[in-house]
C-alpha positions as CSV (number, residue, x, y, z in Angstrom):
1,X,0.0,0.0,0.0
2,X,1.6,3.4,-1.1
3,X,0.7,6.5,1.7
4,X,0.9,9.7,0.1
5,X,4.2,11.8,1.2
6,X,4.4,15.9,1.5
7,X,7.0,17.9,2.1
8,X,7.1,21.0,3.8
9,X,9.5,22.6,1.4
10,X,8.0,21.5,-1.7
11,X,6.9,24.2,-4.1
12,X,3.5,22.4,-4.8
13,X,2.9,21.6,-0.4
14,X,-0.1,24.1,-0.8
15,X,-1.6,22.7,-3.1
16,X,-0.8,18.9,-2.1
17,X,-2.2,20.0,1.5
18,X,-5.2,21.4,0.1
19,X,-6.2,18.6,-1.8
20,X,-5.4,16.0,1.0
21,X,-7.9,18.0,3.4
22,X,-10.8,18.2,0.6
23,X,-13.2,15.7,2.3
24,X,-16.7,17.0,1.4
25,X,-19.2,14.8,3.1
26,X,-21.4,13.1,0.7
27,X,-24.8,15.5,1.7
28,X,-26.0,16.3,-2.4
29,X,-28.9,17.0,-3.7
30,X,-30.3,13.5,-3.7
31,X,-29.3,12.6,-0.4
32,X,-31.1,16.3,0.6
33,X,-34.4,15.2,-1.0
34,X,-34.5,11.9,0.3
35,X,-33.6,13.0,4.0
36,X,-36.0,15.9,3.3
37,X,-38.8,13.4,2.4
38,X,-38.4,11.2,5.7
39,X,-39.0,14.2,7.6
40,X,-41.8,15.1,5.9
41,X,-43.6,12.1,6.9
42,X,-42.6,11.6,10.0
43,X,-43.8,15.2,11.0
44,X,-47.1,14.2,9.8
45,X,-47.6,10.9,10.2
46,X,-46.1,10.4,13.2
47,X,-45.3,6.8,15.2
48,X,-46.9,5.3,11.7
49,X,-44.2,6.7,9.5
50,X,-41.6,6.1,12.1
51,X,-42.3,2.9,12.5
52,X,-43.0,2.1,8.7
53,X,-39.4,3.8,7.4
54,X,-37.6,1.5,10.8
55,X,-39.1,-1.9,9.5
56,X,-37.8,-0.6,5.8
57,X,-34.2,0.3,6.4
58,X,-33.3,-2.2,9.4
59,X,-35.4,-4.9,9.0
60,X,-37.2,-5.7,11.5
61,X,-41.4,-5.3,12.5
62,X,-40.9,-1.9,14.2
63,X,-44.2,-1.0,15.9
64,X,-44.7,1.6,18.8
65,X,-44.7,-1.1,21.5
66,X,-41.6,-2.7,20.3
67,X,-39.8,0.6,19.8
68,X,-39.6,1.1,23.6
69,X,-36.8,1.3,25.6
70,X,-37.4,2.2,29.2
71,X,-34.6,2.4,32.5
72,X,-35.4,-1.6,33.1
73,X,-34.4,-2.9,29.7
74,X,-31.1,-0.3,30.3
75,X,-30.9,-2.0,33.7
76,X,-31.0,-6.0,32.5
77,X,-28.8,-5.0,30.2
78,X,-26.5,-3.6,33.2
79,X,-26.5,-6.5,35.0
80,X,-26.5,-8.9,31.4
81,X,-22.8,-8.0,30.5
82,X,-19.6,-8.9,32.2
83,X,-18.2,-8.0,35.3
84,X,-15.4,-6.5,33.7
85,X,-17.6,-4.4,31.2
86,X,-19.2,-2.9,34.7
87,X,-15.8,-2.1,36.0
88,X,-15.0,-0.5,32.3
89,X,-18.3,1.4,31.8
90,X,-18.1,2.7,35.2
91,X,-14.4,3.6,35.7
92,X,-15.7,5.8,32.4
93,X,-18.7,6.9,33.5
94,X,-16.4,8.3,36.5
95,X,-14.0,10.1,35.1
96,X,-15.7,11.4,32.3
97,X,-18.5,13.0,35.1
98,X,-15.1,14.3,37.6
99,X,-14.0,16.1,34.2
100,X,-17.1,17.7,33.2
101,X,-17.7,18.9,36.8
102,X,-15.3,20.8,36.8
103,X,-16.7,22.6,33.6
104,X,-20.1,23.0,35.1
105,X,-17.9,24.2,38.4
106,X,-16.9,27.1,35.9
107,X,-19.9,27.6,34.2
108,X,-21.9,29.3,36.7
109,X,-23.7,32.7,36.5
110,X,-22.5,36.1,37.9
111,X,-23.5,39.7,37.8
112,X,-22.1,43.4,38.6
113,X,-23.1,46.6,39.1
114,X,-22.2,49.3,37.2
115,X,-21.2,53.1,37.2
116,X,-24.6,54.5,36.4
117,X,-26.4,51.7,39.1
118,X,-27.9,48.9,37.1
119,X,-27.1,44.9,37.8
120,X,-26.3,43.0,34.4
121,X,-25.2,39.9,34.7
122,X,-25.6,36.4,32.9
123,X,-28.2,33.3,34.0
124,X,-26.8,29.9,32.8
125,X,-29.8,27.1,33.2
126,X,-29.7,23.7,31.8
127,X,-32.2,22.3,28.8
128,X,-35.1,20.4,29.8
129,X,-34.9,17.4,27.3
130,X,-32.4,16.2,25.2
131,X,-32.1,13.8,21.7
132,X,-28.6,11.7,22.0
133,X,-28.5,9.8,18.9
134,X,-26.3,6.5,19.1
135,X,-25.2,4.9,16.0
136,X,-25.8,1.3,14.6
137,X,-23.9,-0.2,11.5
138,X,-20.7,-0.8,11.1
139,X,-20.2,-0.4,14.8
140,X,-21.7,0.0,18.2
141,X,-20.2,2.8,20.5
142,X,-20.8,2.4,24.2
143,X,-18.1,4.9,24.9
144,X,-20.3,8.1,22.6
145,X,-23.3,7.0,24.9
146,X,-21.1,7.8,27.7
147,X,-19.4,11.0,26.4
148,X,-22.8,12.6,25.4
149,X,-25.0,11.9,28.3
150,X,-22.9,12.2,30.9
151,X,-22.2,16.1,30.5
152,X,-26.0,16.5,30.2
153,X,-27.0,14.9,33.7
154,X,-23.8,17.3,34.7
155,X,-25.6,20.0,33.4
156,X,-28.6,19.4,35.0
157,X,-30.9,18.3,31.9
158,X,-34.0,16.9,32.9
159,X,-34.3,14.6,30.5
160,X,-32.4,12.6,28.2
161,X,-34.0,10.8,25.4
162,X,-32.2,8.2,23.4
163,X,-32.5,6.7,19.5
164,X,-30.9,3.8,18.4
165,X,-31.0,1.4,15.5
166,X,-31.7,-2.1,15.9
167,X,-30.6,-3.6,12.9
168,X,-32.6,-7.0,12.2
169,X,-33.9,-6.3,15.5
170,X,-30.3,-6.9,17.3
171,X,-30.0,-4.8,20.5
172,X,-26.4,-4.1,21.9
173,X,-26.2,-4.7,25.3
174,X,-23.0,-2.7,25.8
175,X,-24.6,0.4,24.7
176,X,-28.0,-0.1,26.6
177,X,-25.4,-1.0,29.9
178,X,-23.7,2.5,29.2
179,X,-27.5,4.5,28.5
180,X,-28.3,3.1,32.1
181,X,-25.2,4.1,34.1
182,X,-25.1,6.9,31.7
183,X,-28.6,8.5,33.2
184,X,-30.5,7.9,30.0
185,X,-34.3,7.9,31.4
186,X,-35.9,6.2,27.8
187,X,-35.1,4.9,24.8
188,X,-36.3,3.6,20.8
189,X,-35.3,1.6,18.9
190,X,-35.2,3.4,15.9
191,X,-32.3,5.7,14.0
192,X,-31.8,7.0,10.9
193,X,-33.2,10.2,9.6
194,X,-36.5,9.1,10.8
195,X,-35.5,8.9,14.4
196,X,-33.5,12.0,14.1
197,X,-36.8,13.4,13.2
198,X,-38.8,11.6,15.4
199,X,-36.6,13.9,18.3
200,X,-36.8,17.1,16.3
201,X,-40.8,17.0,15.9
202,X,-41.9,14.1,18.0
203,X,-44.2,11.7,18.1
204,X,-46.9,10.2,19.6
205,X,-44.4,7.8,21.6
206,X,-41.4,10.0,21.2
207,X,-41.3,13.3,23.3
208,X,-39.8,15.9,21.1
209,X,-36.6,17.2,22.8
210,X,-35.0,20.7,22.5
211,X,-31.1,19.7,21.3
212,X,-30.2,16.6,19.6
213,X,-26.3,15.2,20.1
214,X,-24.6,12.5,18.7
215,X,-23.1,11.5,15.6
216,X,-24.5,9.1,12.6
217,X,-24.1,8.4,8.4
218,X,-24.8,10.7,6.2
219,X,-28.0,11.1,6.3
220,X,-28.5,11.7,9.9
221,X,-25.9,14.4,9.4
222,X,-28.2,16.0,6.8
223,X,-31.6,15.2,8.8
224,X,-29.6,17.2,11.7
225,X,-29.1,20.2,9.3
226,X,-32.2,20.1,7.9
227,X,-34.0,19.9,11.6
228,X,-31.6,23.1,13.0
229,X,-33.9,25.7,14.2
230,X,-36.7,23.6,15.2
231,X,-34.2,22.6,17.8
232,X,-30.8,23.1,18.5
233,X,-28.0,20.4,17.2
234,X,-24.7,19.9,18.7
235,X,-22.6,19.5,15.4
236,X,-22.1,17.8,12.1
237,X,-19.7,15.3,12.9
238,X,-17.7,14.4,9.8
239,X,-15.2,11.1,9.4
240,X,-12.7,10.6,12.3
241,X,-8.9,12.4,12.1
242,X,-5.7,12.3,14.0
243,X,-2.1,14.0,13.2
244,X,0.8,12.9,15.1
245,X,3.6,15.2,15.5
246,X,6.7,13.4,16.2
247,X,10.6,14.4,16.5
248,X,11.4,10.7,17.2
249,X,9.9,8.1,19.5
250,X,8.7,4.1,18.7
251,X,7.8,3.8,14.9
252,X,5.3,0.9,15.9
253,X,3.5,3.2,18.5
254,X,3.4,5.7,16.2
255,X,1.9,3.6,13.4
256,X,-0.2,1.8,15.9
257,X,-1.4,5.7,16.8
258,X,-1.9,6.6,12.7
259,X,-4.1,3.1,12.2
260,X,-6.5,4.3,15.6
261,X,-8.4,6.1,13.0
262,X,-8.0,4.7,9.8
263,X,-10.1,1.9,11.5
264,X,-13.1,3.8,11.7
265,X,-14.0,3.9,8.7
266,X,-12.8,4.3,4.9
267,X,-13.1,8.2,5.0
268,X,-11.1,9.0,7.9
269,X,-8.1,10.5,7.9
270,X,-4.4,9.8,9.8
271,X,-1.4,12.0,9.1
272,X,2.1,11.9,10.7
273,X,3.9,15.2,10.5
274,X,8.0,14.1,11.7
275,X,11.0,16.2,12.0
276,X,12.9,13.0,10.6
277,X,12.5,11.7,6.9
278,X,13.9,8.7,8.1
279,X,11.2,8.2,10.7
280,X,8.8,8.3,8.3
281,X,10.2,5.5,6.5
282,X,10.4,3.3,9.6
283,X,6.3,4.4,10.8
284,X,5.3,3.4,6.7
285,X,6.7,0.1,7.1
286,X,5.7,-0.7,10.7
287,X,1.8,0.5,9.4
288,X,1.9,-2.9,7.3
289,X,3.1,-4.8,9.8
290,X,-0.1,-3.6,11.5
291,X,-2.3,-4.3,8.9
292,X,-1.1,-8.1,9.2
293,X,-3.2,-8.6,12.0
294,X,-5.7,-6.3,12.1
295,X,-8.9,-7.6,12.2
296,X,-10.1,-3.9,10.3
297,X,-7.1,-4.1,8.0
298,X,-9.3,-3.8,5.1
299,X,-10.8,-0.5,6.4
300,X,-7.9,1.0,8.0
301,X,-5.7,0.2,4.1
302,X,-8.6,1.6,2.1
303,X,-8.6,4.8,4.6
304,X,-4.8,5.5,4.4
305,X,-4.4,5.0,0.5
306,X,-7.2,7.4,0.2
307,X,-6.9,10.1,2.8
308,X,-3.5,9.1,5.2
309,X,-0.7,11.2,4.7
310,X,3.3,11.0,6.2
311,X,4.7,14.9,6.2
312,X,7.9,15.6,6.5
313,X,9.1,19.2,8.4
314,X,12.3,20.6,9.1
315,X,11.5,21.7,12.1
316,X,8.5,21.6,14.9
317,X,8.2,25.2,14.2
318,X,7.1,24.1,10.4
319,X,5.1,20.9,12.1
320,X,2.5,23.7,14.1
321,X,2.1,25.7,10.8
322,X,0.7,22.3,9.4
323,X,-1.3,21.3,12.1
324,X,-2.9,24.6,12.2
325,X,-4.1,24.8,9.0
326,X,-5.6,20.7,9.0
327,X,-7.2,21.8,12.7
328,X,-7.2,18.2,13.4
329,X,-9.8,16.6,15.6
330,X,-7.4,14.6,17.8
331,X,-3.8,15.2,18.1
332,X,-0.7,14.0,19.4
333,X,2.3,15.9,20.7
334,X,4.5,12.8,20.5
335,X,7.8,14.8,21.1
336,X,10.8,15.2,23.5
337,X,9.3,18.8,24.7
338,X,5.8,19.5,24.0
339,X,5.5,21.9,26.2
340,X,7.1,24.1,24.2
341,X,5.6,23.1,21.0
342,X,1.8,23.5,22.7
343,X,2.1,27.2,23.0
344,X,2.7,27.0,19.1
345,X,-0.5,25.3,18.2
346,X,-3.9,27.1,18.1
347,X,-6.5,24.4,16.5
348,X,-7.2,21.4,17.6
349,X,-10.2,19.7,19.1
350,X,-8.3,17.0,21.5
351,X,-4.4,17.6,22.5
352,X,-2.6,14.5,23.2
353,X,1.0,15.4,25.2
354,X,4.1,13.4,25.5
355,X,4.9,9.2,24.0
356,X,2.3,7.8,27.1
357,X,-1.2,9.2,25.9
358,X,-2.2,8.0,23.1
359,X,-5.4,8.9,21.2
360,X,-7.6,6.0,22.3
361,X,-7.5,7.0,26.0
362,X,-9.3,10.0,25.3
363,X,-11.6,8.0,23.6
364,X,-12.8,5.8,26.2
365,X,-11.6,6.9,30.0
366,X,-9.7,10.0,30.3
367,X,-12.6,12.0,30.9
368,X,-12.4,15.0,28.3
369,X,-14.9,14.6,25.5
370,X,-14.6,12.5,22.7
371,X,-17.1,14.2,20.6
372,X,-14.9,16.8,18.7
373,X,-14.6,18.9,15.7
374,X,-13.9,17.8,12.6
375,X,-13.2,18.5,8.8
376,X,-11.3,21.4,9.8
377,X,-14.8,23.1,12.0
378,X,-11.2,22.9,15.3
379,X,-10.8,26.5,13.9
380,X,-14.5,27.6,15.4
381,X,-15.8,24.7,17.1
382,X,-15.0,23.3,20.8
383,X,-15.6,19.6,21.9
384,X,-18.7,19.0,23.7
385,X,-19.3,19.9,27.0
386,X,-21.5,20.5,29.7
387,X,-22.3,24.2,27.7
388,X,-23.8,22.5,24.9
389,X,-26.8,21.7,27.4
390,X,-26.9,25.1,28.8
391,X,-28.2,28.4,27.5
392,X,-27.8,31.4,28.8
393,X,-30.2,34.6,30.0
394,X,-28.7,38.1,30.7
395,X,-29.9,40.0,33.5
396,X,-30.7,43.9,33.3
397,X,-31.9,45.5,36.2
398,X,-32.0,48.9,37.0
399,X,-33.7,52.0,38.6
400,X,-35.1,55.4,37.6
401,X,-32.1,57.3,38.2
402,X,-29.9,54.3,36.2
403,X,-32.3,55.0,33.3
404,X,-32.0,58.9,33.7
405,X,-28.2,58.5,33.1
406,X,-28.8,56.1,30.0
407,X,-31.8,56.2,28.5
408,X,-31.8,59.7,26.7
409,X,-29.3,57.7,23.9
410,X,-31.1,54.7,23.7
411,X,-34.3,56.5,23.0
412,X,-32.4,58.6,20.4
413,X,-30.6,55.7,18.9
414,X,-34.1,54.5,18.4
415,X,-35.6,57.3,16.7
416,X,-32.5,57.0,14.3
417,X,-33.6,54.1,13.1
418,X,-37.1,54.7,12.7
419,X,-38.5,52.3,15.6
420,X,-40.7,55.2,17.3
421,X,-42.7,52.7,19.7
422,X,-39.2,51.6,21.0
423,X,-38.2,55.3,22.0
424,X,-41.6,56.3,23.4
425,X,-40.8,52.9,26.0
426,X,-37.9,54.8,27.7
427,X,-39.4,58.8,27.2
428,X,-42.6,57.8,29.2
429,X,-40.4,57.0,31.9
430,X,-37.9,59.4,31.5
431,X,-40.9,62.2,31.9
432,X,-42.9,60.3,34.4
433,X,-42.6,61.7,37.8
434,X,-43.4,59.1,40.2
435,X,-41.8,57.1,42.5
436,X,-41.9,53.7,40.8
């Protein structure tokens, strides 16, 4: 298998860079239209359509009974897996609720008063119902369960709702295990753009909720654009990423780290950016050892023909530049001081420091989010966290003399714009002489 190769210094690295990083998700017209058309009937048909479009795509006699997942199928499944799953999904659960803590420790309201009297300040309360969406397919993700309802109960959301396909009717028990400890109060059996709809409009089984999180395919991507506005979304999760940045180290850890996410799926993306030509070399050859044994090898080859890339730099200096402009979702600082190099690095949804953290124990117990940015969106876009299941109010208060000091602008500013009703507000009061 041949992995592309950049250099830094090459007249054409622009250009090669550019085109490496051009992953447009698949979401065309046709894909639009049919996405478009599931909503449409779900909105108005309801549990019928829901349940009609399930039994279509996976298979299996959906009806509003069997859709149902309440807090004691989450709890057999609980006490249905192993011992060590329970230690696993809990030694998660743990850390991954101590980490977001101390975000919601942070997040808290606050107000001041200023010069002319008046108390502004900032309300921060949680939603009252939430949509997590957990994929089905290719692969079932405990861990995502985890990492997007956990923050939520942090956060103080009243309700978490859950869709999930069921394939030919096949439940996962790990993810059902994780909903439960995760504090996920129902679920359905359902997924796809019709459950994403189902959430975004409800039903007359499924409550209609006021964010949906979570990733999915394609077209739950699009039925989450489409949906925006009726309620809130967290993000459109594109195909996994990771760039290494290494001035040396193991070239089988290092490969090992670029095949974490060329496993996902055929359209993710690994790069290695080294200091050392020579190191590159040694990482391309220890990939295919990898892909001897891999039980994804055919995945993780198709992804790195297609999108992998090994970068060489003359310098770290050169190796922030890059990442920078890819804004990877994960990355790893796999250098002899990254200390210095983190100052150096301003995008990135996930920052990996030093040879003994490797990507995947973000993914599963760390505790920081694994729900992050990609295709670039590290340049605008934050992991989750408890603030995606907060909004916030500000706070004006003030008195008559406060509004004497002030208001004489605003009404002006008001009448220069032509909103007359808006400045008559503040001159009634501003020539009332009472005592209110």
């Amino acid at each position: 298998m041949k992995i592309r190769r950049l250099a830094y210094n090459d007249s054409d690295f622009d250009v090669s860079l550019r085109a490496l990083l051009a992953r447009e998700a698949d979401t065309g017209e046709e894909i639009q239209g049919v996405v478009a058309d599931i909503l449409r009937q779900v909105r108005s048909e309801g549990d019928a359509a829901l349940c009609r479009l399930t039994t279509e795509f996976d298979h299996w006699p959906c009806t509003a009974e069997t859709m149902v997942i309440d807090r004691a199928r989450m709890e057999q499944a609980w006490h249905s897996v192993s011992a060590a799953d329970r230690q696993a999904l809990t030694l998660a659960a743990e850390r991954i609720r101590s980490y977001h803590q101390q975000q919601c420790e942070r997040e808290q309201g606050w107000s001041y008063t200023d010069s002319v009297g008046m108390t502004l300040g900032q309300r921060i309360t949680p939603l009252d119902r939430v949509g997590l969406y957990v994929p089905g397919g290719k692969a079932a993700y405990p861990s995502s369960v985890l990492m997007n309802a956990v923050p939520a109960t942090v956060a103080g959301v009243n309700e978490i709702v859950m869709v999930v396909p069921t394939p030919h009717g096949v439940v996962n028990e790990l993810v059902l295990a994780a909903a439960f400890i995760g504090g996920v109060q129902r679920g359905f059996a359902v997924g796809g753009a019709q459950g994403v709809a189902a959430l975004a409009y409800g039903t007359e089984s499924v409550p209609a909720v006021d964010k949906i999180v979570g990733p999915g395919n394609k077209f739950v991507a699009a039925a989450k654009r489409q949906v925006f506005g009726t309620c809130g979304i967290d993000m459109i999760a594109g195909p996994s990423e990771i760039v290494v940045v290494a001035d040396g180290g193991d070239p089988v850890w290092l490969a090992a780290d670029f095949l974490s996410q060329a496993e996902h799926d055929e359209a993710a993306q690994s790069i290695l950016i080294a200091t050392d030509a020579a190191l590159l070399d040694q990482v391309a050859v220890a990939i295919e050892r990898h892909l001897e044994t891999l039980p994804r090898a055919e995945i993780a080859r198709k992804s790195c023909a297609e999108h992998g890339a090994l970068i060489a730099v003359e310098s770290l200096a050169q190796a922030a530049e890059v990442v920078n402009i890819i804004a990877p979702e994960h990355l790893e600082l796999a250098v002899e001081d990254p200390d210095r190099l983190l100052p150096r690095i301003r995008h990135a949804g996930a920052i990996f420091i030093g040879h003994f953290v490797p990507e995947a124990v973000g993914d599963y117990v760390a505790g920081p989010n694994h729900v992050l940015p990609t295709n670039r969106t590290a340049r605008f876009s934050s992991p989750l966290g408890v603030y995606d299941f907060q909004k916030r109010s500000s706070i004006i208060r003030g008195s008559r003399a406060a509004l004497q000091q002030i208001g004489g602008d605003a009404a002006h500013l008001a009448h220069q714009e032509g909103l007359q009703a808006h400045a008559r507000t503040i001159e009634l009061r501003l020539e009332d002489k009472g005592t209110q």
